[in-house]
Residue frames as qw, qx, qy, qz and C-alpha x, y, z in Angstrom:
[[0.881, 0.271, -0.325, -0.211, -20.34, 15.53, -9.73],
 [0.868, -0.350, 0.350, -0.026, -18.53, 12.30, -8.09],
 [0.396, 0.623, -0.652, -0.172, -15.61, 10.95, -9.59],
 [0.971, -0.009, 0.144, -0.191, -15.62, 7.59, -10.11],
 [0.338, -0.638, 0.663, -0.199, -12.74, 5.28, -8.82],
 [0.946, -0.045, -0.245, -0.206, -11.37, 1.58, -10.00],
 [0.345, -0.689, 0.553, -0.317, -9.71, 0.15, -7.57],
 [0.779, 0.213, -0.586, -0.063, -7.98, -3.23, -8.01],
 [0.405, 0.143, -0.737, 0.521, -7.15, -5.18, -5.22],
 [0.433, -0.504, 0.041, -0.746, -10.44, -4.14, -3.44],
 [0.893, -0.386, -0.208, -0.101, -10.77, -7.56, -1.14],
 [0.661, 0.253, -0.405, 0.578, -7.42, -6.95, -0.10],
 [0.495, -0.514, -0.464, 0.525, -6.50, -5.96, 3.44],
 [0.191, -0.415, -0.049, 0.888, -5.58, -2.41, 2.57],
 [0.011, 0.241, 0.775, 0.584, -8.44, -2.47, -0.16],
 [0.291, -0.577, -0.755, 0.114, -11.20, -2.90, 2.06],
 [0.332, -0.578, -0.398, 0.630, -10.04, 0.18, 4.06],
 [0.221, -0.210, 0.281, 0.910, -9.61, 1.90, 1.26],
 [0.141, -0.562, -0.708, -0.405, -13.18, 1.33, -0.20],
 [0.249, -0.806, -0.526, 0.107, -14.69, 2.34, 2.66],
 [0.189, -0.710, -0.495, 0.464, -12.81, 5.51, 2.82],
 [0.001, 0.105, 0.443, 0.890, -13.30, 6.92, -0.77],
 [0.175, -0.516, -0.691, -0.475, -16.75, 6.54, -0.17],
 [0.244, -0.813, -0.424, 0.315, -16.95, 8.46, 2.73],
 [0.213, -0.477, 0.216, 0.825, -15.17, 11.15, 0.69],
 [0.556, 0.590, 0.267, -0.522, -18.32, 10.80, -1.47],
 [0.217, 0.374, -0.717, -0.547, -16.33, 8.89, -4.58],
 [0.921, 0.205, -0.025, -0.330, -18.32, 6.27, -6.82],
 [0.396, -0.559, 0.728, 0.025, -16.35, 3.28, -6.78],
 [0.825, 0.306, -0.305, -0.363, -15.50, 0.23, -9.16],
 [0.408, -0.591, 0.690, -0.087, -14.04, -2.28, -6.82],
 [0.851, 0.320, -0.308, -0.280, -12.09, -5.28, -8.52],
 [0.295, -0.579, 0.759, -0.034, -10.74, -8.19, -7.16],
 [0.444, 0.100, -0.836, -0.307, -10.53, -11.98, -8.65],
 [0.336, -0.547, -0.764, -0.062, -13.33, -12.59, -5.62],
 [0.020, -0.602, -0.031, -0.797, -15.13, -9.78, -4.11],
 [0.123, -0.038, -0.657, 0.743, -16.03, -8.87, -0.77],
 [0.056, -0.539, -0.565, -0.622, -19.23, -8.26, 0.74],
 [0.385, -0.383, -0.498, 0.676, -18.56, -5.76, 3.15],
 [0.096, 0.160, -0.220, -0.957, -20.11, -2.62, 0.91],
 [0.093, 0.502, 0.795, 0.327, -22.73, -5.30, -0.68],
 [0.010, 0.784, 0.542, -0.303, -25.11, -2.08, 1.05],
 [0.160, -0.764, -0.078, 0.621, -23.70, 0.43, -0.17],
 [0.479, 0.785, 0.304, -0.248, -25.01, 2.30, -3.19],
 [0.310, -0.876, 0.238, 0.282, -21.44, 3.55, -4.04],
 [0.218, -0.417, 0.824, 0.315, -19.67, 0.75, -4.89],
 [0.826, 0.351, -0.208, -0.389, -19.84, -1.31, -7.87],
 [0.738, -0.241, 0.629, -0.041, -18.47, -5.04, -7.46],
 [0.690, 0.589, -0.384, -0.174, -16.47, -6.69, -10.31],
 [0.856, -0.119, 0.411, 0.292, -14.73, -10.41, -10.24],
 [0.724, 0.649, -0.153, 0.175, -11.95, -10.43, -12.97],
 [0.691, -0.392, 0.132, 0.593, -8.27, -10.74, -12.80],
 [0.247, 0.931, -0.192, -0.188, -6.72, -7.27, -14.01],
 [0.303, -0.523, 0.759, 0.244, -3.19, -9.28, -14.84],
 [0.590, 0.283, 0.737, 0.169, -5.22, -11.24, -17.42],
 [0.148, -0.054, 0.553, 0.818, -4.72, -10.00, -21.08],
 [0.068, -0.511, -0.756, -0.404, -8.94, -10.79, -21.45],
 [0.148, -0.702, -0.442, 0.538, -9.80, -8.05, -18.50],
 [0.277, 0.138, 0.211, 0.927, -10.36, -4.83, -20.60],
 [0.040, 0.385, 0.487, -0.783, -11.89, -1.88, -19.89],
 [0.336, 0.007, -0.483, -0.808, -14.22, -1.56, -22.96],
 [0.409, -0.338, -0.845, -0.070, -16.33, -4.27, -21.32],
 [0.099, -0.491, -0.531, 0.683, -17.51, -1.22, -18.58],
 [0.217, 0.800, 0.537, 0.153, -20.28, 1.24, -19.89],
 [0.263, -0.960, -0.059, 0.081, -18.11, 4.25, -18.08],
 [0.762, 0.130, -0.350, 0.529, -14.51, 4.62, -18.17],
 [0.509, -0.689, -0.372, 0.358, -13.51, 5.39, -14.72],
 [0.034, -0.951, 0.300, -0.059, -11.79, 9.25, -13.73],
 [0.032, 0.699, -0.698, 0.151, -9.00, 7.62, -12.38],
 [0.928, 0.088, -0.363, -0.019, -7.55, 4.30, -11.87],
 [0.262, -0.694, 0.596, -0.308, -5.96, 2.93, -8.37],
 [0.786, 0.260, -0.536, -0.163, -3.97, 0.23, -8.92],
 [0.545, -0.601, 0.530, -0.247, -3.51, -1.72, -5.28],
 [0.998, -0.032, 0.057, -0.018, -3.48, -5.31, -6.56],
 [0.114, 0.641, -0.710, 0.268, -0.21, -7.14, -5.62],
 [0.874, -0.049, -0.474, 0.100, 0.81, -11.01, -5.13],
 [0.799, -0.210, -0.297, 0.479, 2.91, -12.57, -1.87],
 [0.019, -0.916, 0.192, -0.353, 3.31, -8.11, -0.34],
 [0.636, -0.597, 0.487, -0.051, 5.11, -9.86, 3.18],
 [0.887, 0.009, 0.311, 0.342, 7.14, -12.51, 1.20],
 [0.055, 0.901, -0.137, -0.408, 9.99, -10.14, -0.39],
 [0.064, -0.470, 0.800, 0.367, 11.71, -12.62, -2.40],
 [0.720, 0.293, 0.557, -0.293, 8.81, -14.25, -3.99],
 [0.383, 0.036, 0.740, 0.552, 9.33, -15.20, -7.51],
 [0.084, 0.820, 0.556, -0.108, 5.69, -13.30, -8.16],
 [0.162, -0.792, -0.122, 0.576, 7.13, -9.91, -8.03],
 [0.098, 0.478, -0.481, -0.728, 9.04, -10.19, -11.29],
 [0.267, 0.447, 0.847, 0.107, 6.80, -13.06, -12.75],
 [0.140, 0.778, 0.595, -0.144, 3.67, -10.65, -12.48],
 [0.251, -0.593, -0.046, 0.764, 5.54, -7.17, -13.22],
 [0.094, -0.198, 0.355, 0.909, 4.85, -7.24, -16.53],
 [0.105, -0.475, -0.854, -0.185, 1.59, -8.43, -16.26],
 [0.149, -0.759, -0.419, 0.475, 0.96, -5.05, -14.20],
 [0.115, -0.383, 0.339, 0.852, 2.79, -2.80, -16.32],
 [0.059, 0.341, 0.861, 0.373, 0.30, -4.65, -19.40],
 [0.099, -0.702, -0.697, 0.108, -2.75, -3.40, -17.18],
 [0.201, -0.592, -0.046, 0.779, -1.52, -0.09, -16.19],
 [0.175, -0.160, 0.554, 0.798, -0.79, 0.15, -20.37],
 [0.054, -0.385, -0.759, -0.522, -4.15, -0.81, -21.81],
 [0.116, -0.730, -0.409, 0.535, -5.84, 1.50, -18.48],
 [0.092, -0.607, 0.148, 0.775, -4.40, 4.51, -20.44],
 [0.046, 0.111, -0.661, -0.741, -4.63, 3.57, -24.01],
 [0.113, -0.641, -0.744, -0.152, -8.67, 2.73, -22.91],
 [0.122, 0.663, 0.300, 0.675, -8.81, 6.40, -22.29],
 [0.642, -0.719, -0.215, 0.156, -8.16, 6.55, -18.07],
 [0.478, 0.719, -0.186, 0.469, -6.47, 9.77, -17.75],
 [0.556, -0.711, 0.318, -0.291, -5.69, 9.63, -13.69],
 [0.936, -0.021, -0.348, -0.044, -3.71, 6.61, -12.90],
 [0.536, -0.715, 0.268, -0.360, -2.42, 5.52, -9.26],
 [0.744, 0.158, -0.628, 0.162, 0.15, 2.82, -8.30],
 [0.802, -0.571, 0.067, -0.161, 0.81, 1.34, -5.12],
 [0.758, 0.396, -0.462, 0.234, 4.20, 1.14, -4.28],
 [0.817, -0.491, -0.224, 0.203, 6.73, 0.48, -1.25],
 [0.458, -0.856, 0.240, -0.006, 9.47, 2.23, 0.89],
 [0.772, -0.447, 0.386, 0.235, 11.46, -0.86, 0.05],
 [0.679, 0.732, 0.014, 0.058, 12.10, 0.63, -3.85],
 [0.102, -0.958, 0.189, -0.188, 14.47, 2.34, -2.02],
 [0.829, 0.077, -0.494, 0.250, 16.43, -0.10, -0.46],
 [0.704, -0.414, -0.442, 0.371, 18.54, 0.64, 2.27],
 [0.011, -0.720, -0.137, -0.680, 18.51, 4.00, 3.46],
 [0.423, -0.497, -0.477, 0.588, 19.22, 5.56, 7.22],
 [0.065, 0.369, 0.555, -0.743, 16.68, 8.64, 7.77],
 [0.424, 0.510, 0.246, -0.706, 14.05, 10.76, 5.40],
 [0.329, 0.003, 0.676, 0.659, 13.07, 9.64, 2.19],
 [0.462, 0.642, 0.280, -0.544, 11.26, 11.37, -0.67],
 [0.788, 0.477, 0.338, -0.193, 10.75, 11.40, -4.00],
 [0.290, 0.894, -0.339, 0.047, 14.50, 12.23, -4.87],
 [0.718, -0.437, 0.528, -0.124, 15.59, 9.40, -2.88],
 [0.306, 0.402, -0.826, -0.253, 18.19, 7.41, -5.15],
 [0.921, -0.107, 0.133, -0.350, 16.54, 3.47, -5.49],
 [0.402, 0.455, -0.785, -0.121, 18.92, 0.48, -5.02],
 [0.893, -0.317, 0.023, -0.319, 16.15, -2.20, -4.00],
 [0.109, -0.594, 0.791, -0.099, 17.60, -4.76, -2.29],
 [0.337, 0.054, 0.925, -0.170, 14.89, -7.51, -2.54],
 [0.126, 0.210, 0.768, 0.592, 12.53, -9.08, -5.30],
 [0.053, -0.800, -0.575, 0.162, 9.36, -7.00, -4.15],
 [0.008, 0.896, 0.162, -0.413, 10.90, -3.95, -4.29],
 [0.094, -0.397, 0.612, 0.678, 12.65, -4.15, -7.93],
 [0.115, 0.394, 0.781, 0.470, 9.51, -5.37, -9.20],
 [0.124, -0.749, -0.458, 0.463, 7.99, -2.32, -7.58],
 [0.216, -0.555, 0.329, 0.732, 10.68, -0.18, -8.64],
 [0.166, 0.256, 0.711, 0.634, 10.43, -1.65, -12.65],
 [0.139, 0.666, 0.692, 0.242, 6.85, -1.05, -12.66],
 [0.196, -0.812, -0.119, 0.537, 6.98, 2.58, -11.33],
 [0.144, -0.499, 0.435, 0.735, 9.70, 3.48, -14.12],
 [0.100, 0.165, 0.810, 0.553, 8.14, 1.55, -16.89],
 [0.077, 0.781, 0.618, 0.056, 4.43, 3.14, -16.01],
 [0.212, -0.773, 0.041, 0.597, 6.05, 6.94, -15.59],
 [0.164, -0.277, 0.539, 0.778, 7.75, 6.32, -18.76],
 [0.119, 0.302, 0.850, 0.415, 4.82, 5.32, -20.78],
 [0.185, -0.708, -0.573, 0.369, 2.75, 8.07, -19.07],
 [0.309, -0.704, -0.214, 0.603, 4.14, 10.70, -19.65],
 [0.023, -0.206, 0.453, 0.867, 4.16, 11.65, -23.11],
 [0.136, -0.419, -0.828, -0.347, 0.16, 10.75, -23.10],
 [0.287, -0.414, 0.040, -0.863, -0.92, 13.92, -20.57],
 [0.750, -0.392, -0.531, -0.046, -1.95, 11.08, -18.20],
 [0.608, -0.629, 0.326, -0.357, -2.28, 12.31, -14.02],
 [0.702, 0.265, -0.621, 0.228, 0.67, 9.89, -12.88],
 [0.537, -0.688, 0.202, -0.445, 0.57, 9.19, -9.23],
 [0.729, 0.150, -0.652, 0.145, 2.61, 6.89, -7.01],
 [0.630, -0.639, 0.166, -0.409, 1.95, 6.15, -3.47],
 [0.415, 0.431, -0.683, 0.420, 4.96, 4.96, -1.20],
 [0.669, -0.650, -0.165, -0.320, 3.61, 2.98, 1.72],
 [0.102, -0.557, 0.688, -0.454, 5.82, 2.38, 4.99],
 [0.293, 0.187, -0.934, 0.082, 5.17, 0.54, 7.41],
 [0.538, -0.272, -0.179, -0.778, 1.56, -0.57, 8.26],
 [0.017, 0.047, -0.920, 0.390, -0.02, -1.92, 11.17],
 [0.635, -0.299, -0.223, -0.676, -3.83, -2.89, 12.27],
 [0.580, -0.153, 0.632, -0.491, -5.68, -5.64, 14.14],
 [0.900, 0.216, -0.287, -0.245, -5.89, -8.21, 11.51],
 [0.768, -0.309, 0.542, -0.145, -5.26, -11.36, 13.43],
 [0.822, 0.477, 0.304, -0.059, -4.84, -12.72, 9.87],
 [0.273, 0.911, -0.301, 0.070, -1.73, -10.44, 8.62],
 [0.890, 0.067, -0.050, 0.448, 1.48, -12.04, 8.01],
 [0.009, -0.745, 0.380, -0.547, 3.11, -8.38, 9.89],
 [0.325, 0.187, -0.735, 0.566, 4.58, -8.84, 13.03],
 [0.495, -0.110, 0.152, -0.848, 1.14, -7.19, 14.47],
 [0.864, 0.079, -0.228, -0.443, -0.72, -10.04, 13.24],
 [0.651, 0.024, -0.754, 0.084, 1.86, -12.58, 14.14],
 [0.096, 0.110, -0.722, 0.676, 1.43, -11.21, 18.09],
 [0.573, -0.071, 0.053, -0.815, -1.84, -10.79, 17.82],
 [0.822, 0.183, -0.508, -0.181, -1.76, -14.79, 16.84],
 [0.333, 0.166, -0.751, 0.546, 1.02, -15.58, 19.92],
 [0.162, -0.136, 0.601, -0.771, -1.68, -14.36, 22.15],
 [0.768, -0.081, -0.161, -0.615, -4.49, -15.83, 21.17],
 [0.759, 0.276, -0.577, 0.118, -2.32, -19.09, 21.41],
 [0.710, -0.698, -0.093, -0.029, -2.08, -18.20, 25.15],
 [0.746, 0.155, -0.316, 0.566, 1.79, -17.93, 24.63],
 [0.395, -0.754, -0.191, 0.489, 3.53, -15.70, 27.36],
 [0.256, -0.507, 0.428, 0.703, 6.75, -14.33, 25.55],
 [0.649, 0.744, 0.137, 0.084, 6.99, -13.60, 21.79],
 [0.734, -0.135, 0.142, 0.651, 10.58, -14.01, 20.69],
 [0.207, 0.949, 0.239, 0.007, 12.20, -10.34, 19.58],
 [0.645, 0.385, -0.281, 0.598, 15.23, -8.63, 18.32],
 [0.150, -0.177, -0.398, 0.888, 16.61, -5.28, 20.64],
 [0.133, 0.829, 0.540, 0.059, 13.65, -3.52, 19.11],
 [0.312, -0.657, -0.232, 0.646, 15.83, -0.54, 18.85],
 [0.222, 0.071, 0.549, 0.803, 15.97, -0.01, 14.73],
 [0.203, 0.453, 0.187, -0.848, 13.46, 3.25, 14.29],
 [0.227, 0.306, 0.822, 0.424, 10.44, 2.84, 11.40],
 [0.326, 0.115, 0.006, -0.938, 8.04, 5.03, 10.11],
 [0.122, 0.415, 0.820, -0.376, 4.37, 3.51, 11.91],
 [0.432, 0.026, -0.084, -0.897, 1.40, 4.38, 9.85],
 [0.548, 0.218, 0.579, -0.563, -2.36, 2.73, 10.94],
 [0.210, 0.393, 0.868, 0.218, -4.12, 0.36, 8.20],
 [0.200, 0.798, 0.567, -0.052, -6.90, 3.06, 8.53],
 [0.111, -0.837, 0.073, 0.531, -4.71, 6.25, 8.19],
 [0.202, -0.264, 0.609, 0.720, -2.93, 4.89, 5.28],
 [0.214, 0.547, 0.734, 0.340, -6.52, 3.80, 3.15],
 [0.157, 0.912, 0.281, -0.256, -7.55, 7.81, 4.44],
 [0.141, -0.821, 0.169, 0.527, -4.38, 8.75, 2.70],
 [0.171, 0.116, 0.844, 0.495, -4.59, 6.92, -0.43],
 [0.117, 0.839, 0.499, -0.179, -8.06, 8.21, -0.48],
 [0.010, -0.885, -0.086, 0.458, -7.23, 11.68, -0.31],
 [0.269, -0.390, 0.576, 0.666, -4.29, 11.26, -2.50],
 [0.249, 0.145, 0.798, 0.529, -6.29, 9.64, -5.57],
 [0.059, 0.726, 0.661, -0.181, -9.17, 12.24, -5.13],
 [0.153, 0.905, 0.174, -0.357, -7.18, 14.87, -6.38],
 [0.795, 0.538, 0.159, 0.231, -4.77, 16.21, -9.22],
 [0.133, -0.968, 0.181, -0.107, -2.65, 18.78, -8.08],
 [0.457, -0.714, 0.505, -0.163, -0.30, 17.26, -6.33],
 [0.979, 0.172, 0.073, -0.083, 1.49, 14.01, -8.14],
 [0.299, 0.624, -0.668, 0.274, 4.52, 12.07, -8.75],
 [0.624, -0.162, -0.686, 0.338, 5.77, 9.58, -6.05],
 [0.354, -0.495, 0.306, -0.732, 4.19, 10.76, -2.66],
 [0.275, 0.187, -0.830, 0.448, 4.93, 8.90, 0.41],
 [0.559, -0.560, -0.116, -0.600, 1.91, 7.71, 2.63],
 [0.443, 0.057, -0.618, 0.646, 3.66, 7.97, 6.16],
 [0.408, -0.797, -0.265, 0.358, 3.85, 9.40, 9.73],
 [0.233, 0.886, -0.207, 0.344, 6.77, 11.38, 8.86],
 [0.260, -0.741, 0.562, -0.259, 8.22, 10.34, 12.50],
 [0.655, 0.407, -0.636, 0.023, 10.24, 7.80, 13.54],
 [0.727, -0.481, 0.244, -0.426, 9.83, 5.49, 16.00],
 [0.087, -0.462, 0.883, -0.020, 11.76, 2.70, 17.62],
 [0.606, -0.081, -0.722, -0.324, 10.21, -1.04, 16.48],
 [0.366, -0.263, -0.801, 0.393, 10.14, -1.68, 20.42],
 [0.081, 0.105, 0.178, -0.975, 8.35, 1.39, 21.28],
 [0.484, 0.114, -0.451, -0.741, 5.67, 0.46, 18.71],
 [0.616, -0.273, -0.710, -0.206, 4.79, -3.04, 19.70],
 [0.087, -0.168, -0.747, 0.637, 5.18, -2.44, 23.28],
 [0.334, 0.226, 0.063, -0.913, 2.20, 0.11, 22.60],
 [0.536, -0.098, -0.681, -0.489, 0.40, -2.36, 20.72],
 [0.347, -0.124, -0.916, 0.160, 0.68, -4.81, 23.18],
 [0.058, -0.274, -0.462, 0.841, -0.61, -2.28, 26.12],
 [0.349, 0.068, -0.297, -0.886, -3.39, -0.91, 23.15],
 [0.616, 0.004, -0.736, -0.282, -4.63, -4.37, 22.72],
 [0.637, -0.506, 0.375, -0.446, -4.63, -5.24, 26.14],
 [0.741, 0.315, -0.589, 0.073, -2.38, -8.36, 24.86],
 [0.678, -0.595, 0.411, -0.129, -1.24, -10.54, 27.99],
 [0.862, 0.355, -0.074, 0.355, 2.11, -11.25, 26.24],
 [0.427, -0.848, 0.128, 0.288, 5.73, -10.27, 26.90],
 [0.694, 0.657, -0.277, 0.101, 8.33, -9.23, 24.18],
 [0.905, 0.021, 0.174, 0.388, 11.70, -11.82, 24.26],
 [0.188, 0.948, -0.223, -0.127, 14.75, -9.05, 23.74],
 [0.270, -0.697, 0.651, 0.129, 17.55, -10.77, 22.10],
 [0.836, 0.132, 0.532, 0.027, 15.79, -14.06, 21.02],
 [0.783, 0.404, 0.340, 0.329, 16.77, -12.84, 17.50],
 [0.287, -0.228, 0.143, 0.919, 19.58, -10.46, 16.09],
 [0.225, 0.763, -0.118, -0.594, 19.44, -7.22, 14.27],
 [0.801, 0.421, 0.337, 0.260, 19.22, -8.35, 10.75],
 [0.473, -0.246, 0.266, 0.803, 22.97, -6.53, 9.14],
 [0.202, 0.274, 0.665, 0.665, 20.37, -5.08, 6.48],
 [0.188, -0.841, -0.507, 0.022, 17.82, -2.93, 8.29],
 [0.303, 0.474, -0.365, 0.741, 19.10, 0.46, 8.72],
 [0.322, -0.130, -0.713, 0.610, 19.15, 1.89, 11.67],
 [0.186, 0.578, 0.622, -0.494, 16.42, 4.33, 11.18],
 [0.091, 0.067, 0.643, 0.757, 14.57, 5.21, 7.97],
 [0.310, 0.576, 0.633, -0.414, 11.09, 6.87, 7.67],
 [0.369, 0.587, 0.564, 0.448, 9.08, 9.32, 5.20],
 [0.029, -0.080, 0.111, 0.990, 9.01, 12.65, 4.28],
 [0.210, 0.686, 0.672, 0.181, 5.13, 13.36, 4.18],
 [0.057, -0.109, 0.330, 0.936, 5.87, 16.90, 2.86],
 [0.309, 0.016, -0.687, -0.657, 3.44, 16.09, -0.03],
 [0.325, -0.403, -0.845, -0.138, 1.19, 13.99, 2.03],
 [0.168, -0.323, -0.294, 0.884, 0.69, 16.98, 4.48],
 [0.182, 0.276, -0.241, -0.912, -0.33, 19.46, 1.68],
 [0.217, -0.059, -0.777, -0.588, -2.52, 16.83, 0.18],
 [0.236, -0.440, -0.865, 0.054, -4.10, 16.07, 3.24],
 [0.130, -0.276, -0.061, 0.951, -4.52, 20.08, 3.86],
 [0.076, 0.249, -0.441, -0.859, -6.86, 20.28, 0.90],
 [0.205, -0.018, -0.967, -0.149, -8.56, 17.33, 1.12]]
């Protein structure tokens, strides 16, 4: 028997990828965003749903089924870290997250960020003291502590997925990927750049939606679990390789902008947990 999967935030960049690769891991899917996509329209799998999950009127009695498990991706202004959104909406997620469980969804997934953590110089895991440093990741952080707490005295599958830092080919992405990917189309030569020597855990658009996959497909294994490389790499290392991947006819600017005083110096994931999960999978 399939297990059957709602997934908020499905038209989203890391949505999409993720649709497509629960369903090659043979899940039934309920994909919701406030406009849908119709990159699946073919595919038997998925079930399309408009609605805004952050509205009080979205509820889950209005579905004939109530899903195994609930992955919650949706998320306002991710690349803007001081948006006013993050704590605006936080309890508007925490709201959903609440009435998911009390409608009888005993699995439930968040989506959360590296930056809970705040500054930090090498491994983190799930033991990793949090002293965000910016409004994205303390409305991360809240919602994590306030869904754990409300979880856990209800036998509800708590899960929390810690992304890093993600890259792809969306020309469209407000990452650094996307803005070079934008300099070259634009015919510019140079592309302005700090030293590029501060070290990041690099994980693919498509590797992270197979490891969110894998992660929300099973039960075993739960709690806050990092989807990473595990290694660390220098930020210049990484785009040079883009550039050379892409076949980009650009040149990175060393120096044009400092080291921001707030980046550490290198800071990645522990995929322990994402290892073993993906071991099984």
């Amino acid at each position: 028997m399939s297990k059957l999967i709602m997934v908020t935030g499905a038209n989203g960049y890391i949505g999409k990828h993720v649709i497509g690769s629960l369903s090659q891991l043979g899940a039934d899917i309920i994909a919701v965003d406030r406009v849908c996509s119709s990159a699946f329209s073919d595919n038997a799998r998925v079930r399309y749903v408009e609605g805004d999950v952050l509205s009080p009127e979205f509820n889950f009695e209005s579905f004939d089924i109530v899903p195994d498990a609930l992955l919650h991706l949706a998320w306002r202004n991710g690349f803007d870290h001081n948006a006013s959104s993050h704590l605006d909406d936080m309890p508007l997620h925490y709201a959903f997250m609440k009435r998911a469980i009390d409608s009888g969804v005993e699995h439930v997934c968040g989506m959360g960020t590296m930056h809970e953590v705040g500054y930090w110089e090498g491994a983190i895991d799930e033991n990793t003291p949090c002293d965000p440093q910016g409004l994205y990741g303390i409305g991360k952080n809240a919602l994590r502590q306030a869904f754990f707490s409300y979880a856990k005295d209800r036998g509800v599958i708590c899960q929390w997925i810690r992304g890093f830092y993600i890259y792809g080919d969306d020309i469209n992405s407000r990452s650094i990927f996307g803005k070079l990917l934008r300099a070259d189309a634009a015919s510019e030569s140079t592309f302005p750049f700090t030293s590029g020597k501060n070290k990041y855990d690099f994980i693919s658009v498509d590797d992270l939606a197979d490891q969110i996959a894998a992660v929300v497909m099973q039960d075993k294994i739960n709690g806050i679990i990092n989807c990473c490389s595990g290694v660390p790499v220098s930020l210049g290392d990484k785009i040079e390789s883009f550039i050379e991947e892409h076949h980009l006819d650009i040149r990175l600017d060393y120096g044009a902008y400092p080291d921001r005083p707030y980046d550490s110096p290198a800071v990645w994931g522990d995929a322990t947990k994402i290892n073993s999960i993906l071991e099984i999978s």
